[in-house]
Each structure stands twice: as C-alpha cells, then as structure tokens.
MARRO-447771 format. One line per 8 residues: number of its first residue (from 1); their letters; for each residue x, y, z of C-alpha. Coordinates in steps of 0.2 Angstrom, whole numbers. Example, Ala and Ser with C-alpha at 12.3 -4.5 7.8 and 13.67 -1.06 7.14 Angstrom:
MARRO-447771
1 = AS = 62,-22,39  68,-5,36
END
This chain:
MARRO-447771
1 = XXXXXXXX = 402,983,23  410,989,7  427,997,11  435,1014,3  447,1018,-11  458,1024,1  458,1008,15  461,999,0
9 = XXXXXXXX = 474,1007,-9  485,1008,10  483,987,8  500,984,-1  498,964,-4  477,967,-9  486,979,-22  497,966,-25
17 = XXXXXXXX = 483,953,-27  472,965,-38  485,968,-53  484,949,-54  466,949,-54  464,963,-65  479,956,-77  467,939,-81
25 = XXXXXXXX = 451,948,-80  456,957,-95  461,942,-104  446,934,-100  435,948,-106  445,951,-121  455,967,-119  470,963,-128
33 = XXXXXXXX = 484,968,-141  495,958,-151  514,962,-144  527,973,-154  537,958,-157  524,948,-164  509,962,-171  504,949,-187
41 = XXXXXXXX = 501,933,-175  485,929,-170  493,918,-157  502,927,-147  493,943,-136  494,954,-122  481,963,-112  481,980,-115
49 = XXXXXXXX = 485,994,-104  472,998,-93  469,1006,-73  466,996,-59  455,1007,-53  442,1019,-65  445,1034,-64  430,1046,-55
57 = XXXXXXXX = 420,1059,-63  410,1070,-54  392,1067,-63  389,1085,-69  406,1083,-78  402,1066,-85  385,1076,-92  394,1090,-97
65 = XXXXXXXX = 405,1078,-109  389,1071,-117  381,1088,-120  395,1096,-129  400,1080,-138  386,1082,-153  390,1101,-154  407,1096,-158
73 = XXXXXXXX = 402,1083,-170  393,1097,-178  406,1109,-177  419,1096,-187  407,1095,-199  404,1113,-204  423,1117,-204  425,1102,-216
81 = XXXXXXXX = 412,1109,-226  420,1127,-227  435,1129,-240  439,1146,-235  441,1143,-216  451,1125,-221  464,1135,-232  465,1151,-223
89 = XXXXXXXX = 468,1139,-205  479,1128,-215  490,1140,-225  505,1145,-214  507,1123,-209  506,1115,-229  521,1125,-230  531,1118,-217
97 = XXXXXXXX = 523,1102,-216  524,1089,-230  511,1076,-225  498,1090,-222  501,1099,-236  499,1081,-249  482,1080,-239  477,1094,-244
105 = XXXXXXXX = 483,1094,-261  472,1079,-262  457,1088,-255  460,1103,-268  459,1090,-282  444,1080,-275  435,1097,-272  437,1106,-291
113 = XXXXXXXX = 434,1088,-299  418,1090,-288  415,1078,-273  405,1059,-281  398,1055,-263  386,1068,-252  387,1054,-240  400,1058,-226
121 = XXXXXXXX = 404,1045,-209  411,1053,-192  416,1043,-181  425,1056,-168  434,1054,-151  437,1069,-140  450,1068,-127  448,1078,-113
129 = XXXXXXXX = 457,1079,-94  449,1086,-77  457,1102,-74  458,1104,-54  456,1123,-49  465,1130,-33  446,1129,-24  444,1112,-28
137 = XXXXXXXX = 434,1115,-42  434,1101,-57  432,1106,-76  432,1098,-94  446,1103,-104  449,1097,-120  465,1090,-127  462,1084,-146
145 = XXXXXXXX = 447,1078,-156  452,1063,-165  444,1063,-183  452,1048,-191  456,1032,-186  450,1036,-168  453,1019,-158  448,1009,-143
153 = XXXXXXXX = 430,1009,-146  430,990,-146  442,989,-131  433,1003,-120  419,991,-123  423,978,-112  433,987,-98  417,991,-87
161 = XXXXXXXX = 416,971,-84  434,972,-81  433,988,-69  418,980,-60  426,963,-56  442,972,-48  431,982,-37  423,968,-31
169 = XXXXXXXX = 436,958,-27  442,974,-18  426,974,-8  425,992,-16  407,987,-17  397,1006,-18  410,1008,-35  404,994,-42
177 = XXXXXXXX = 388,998,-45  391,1016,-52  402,1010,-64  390,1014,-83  387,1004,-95  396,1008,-110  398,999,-129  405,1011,-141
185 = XXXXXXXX = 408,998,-152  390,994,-155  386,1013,-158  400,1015,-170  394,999,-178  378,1008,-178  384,1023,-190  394,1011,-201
193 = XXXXXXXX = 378,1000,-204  368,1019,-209  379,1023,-220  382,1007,-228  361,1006,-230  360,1025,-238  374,1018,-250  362,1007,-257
201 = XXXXXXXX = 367,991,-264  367,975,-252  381,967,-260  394,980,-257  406,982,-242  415,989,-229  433,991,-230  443,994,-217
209 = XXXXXXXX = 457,1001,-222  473,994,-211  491,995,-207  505,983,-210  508,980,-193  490,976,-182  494,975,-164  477,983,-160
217 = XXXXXXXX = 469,972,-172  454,967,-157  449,984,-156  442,981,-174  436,966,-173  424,971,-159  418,982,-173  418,972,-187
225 = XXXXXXXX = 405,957,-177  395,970,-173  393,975,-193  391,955,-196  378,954,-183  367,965,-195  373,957,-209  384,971,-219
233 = XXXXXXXX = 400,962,-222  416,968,-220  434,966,-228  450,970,-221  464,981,-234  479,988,-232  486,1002,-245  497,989,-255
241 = XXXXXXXX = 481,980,-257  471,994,-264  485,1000,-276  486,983,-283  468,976,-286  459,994,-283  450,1003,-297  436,1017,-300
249 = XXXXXXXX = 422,1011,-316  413,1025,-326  402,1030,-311  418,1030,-299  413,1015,-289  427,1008,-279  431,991,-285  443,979,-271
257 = XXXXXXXX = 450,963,-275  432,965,-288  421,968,-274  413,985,-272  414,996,-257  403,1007,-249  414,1013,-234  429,1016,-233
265 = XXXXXXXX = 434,1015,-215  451,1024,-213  461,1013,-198  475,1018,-206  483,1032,-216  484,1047,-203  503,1047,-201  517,1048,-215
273 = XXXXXXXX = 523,1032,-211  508,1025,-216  510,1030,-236  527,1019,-240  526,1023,-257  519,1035,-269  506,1019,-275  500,1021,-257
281 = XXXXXXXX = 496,1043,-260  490,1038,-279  479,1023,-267  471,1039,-257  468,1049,-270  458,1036,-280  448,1030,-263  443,1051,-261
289 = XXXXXXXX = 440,1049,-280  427,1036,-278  411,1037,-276  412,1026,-259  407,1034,-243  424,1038,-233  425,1037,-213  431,1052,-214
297 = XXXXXXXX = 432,1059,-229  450,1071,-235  439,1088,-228  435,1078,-211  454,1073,-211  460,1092,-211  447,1097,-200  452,1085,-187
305 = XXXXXXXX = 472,1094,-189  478,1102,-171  480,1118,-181  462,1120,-189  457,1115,-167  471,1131,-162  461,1141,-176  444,1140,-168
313 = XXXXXXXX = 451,1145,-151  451,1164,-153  436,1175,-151  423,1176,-161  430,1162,-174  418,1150,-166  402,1160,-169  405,1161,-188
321 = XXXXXXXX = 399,1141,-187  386,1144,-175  380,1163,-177  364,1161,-169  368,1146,-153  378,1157,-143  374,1144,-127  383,1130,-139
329 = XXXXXXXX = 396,1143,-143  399,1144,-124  398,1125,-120  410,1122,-133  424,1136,-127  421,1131,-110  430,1114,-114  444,1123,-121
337 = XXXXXXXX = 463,1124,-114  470,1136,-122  478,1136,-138  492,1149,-145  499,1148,-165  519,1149,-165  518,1154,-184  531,1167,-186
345 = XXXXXXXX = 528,1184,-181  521,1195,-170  508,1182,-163  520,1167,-163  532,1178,-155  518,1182,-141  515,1162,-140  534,1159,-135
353 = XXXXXXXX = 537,1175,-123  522,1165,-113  528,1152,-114  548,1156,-109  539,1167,-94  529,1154,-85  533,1138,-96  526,1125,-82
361 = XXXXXXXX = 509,1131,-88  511,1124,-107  514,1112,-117  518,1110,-133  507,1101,-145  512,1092,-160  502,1096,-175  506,1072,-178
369 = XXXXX = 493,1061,-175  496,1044,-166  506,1054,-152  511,1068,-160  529,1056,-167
END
C-alpha cells in the first residue's frame, strides 16, 4: 500500500535516508553545478539545489500556466516591438539606472541605423508562486518573466527522474506516477534549431555567449547536445572573445574566431558585472549590429525589465497590445501580483504610504536580473 506525504514526512530517519538518496540520484542523473570555488573545472561538481519532495499543483493551476504562457510570449513580443511604450515605460529608470540606460542607448542606435535581422528568438521563463486565499483557495501569481539568459531548462530536464525515484524509495507510490514528463531543453533546443534553419546557411553557428565564471555550465550543455543531435553546431564565447576575434563584413554578418553566426544566444550579459570593459559594450553593440539572429535581441532585453512588467500592470495598459482578446487580456492580469511605480511623485508617494501602512503585504522588487544584486 503506498503511504502519504504526511506518514512519511513524521519518519525522521526515512527523511534522513531520502536526502541521501536524493543527493546521488541527482548525481546520477546529472543535475549538477560546478562549485563557487572551483566554477572553470570540469572536475570538480555538485548537485544542484533541488526539493525532496515536488512541489504539488493543483491541475487547473498547472493548465492555467500553459494557457497564459503563449499569451505572455506574445505580449513580450509586441511591447518589444513598440518604441513609444519601451521609451515612455523606460524614461523615469535610464535616468537613475546606468546599465538600463547603456541598454537602451544601444537599442536607440540599432533602431535609427535600422534593425539588419527580422528574425527574432525567445526563449522566456515566467516565474510564478501559488498564492493561498483565506478560503483555501489556490491562484497563479506571477513574479518575473525572464527574457534573457533564462536558465535551468537543461537541469529541470532531468529532475522528474529524480523526483520519481525519491518517491519511490519513499513508498509515496500514487506521487510517483503523477509526476509529468518535462524536457525543456529539448523544446528550447527546438527554437534554436528554427531559427538557425531560417538563418540559411548550414555552415554557420550558434554562439553562446558566456560568462567568465560557468558554475551552471550543465544547464547548457543539455542544450547544446540536443542542437548536435540535429546537427546545428554550436560554439561557446565569452565577451573578451568577441571583442578580440568578432567583426561584422559588408552585409553585417557576424564573423567569430572566422566562423559565422547565426544565433546569438545571450547566457551572459544581463547584469553590469557582466560588461568588465568598455570592449565588452562596444562587443554588444556590434553583436545587435549584425545581421545574426539574437536570443533575445536589445528590444527583447528592455521588454523583459521589472519596470516595462510594473508598466503593464495598470488598467487599461494591457488592452492597447491586445485591443480585441479581452479574455487573453483577463487571463494575463489574472496572474498578476500587484505592481506599484515608486517614481517620484504623487504616484510613488501613493506606492510607499502602502507600503508604510501594511508593509507585511509587499515587497520590494529590484529592477536587477540575476536576483535582483
């Protein structure tokens, strides 16, 4: 007979016993990270963090989250698409905001030289928590859509086999089998090889564009074998690489180390740390020059920002991308937390008395990537 969650988690040394399992069942199916002390060597790893358990989610949730997932797909792509909204969102932050405001110094070039690729990759993650009403109700509410660099579609790959192990060495046997299958890595694989086909030349590349330091370097590399599979090579670069062998020709094709890319696949680049030199914003520019396909592209950067996702929050903002869906209007602001400006003035100064008054019910979002540091 398969036991409960609850009989197990009251079963101090089974929990005990599970963490060991779980630590070498991740190891063995290959959800790891390099450590902080050693992020370069392909020698030393750790497994990365994980639950012991999955979490549950009620089903009409879980379908909620794949309904309103291609709307917000959609919806990154018109915003990225409309200059006016982009600069009027983006005003009050590039002038506080250095890194935000290079960005989009970038994009304002790119965009009056005129944009060389109509080709444009997405690869977005949404972040979302279950929101627990007072009646016990569950909801979807959303924290951040992840534009750029959005990670741990190769790991998330393999935790089910991980997940299903531990519940059945835990006898949690009904679990087990409602745990989903899930490769993102082989659907994200799926859009780089499209757009690397409409490209149009079989002997260019895929670049992914990486940091110094590569703890999550597996993560990628989930990504990479499944490109290899379908025979699209790949190449790894960091900035220092591309502003030392990088050029555009005459039709502003991206040449690397003299091979010629088709994607641009930003891992890297989505904090200020990332650009340690001016070479390495002269290395962006050029790469949102070329005529390579970018995942994203500067417009899909910005869109992604926290403030652009605090500017669609209000009424009546969201219909101006979708004036005639007003169900996929609703779907969307249904996932929506709540989100307040503290620009100066009067509405800032609204934000923060709300805040002051009842400041258990917020919380106070970075406009970073990479946790907000």
């Amino acid at each position: 007979m398969s036991a409960t969650r609850e009989e197990v988690l009251r079963d101090e040394n089974l929990i005990e016993y599970l963490q060991e399992i779980a630590r070498d069942s991740a190891f063995l199916h290959g959800v790891l990270m390099r450590t902080k002390e050693t992020p370069n060597s392909p020698e030393v790893a750790s497994y990365a963090p994980f639950t012991l358990f999955p979490t549950r989610v009620p089903s009409a949730v879980f379908t909620q989250v794949l309904t309103v997932q291609t709307h917000f797909n959609r919806l990154v792509d018109r915003v990225s698409q409309n200059p006016s909204f982009l600069e009027e969102s983006l005003a009050s932050t590039i002038k506080v905001d250095d890194f935000t405001a290079r960005l989009f110094n970038i994009y304002k070039q790119v965009k009056e030289e005129g944009w060389a690729q109509a080709i444009v990759l997405g690869l977005n993650r949404s972040d979302y928590m279950l929101d627990q009403s007072p009646d016990g109700g569950t909801s979807l509410k959303q924290i951040e859509i992840n534009t750029i660099a959005a990670s741990f579609g190769g790991l998330a790959s393999q935790t089910p086999d991980v997940h299903r192990h531990i519940l059945k060495v835990a006898n949690l046997l009904e679990e087990q089998n409602r745990i989903l299958d899930n490769n993102p890595a082989a659907g994200l694989a799926r859009g780089l090889a499209k757009a690397w086909e409409l490209y149009g030349s079989e002997s260019a590349v895929v670049m992914f564009l990486v940091e110094d330091l590569q703890r999550n370097i597996y993560d990628h590399r989930y990504i990479e074998n499944e490109l290899w599979k379908k025979n699209v090579p790949v190449i790894r670069r960091r900035f220092e690489d591309v502003c030392r062998t990088g050029h555009l020709d005459q039709r502003r094709r991206l040449f690397v180390d003299s091979k010629e890319i088709a994607i641009v696949y930003f891992r890297n680049g989505y904090m200020p740390q990332n650009y340690t030199s001016e070479q390495s914003w002269d290395a962006r520019l050029m790469m949102e020059r070329s005529l390579a396909v970018k995942c994203p592209d500067i417009s899909t950067h910005l869109a992604g920002t926290k403030k652009v996702q605090q500017e669609l929050a209000p009424a009546g903002v969201l219909e101006r991308f979708f004036p005639d869906e007003p169900e996929t209007v609703a779907q969307i602001r249904a996932t929506f937390a709540g989100l307040y400006t503290l620009d100066m003035g009067e509405e800032g100064d609204k934000t923060v008395a709300m805040a002051l008054a009842n400041p258990d019910q917020y919380v106070l979002k970075p406009q970073r990537e990479g946790g907000g540091k």
